[in-house]
C-alpha positions in Angstrom: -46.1 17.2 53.2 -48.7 14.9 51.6 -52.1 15.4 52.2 -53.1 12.0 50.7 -53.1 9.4 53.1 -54.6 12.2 55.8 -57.8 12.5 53.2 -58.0 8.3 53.0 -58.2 8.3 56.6 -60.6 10.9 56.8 -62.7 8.9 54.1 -62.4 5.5 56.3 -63.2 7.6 59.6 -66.4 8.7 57.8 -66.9 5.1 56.5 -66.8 3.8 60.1 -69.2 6.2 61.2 -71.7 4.2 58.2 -70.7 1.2 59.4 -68.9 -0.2 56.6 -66.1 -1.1 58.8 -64.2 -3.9 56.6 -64.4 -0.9 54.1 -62.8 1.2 56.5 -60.3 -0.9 58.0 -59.0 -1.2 54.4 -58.7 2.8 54.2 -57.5 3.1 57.7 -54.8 0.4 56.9 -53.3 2.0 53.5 -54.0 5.6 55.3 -51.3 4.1 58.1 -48.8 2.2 56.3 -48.4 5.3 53.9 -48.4 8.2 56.6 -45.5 5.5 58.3 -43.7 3.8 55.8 -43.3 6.9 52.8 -40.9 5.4 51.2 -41.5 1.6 51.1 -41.2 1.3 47.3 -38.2 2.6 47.2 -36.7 0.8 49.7 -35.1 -3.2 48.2 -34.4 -4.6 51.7 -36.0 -8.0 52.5 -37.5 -6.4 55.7 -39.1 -3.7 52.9 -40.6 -6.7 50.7 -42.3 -9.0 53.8 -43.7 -5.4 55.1 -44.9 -4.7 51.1 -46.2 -8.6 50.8 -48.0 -8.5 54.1 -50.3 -5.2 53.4 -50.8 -6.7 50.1 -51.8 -10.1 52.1 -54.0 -8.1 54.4 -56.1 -5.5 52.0 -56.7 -8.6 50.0 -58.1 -11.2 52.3 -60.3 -7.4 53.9 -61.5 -7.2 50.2 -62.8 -10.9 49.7 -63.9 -11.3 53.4 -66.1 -8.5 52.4 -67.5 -9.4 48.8 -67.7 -13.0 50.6 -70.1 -11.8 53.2 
């Protein structure tokens, strides 16, 4: 078992606890897909790539909405 993703949520649980909750919503969301999905870059399905595209979509637009602001 990997401890990993448990640490990164442990890190964005802290994060919202300093209010840095774009921050943390970006921790919480990789902490997630990883503990759910272990195996998505080894998987070639199209399914696999618009689940891989979309977290890519999603931790992007978090990380310029909060450099932006």
């Amino acid at each position: 078992m990997n401890i990993t993703p448990y640490l990164i949520a442990i890190v964005g649980i802290a994060l919202i606890v300093e209010q840095e909750y774009v921050i943390a919503a970006i921790m919480l969301l990789i902490a997630i897909s990883e503990i759910t999905l272990p195996n998505l870059n080894t998987i070639t399905t199209t399914s696999a790539t618009f689940i891989r595209f979309g977290l890519i979509g999603a931790l992007v637009s978090l990380l310029v909405y909060r450099f932006l602001t």
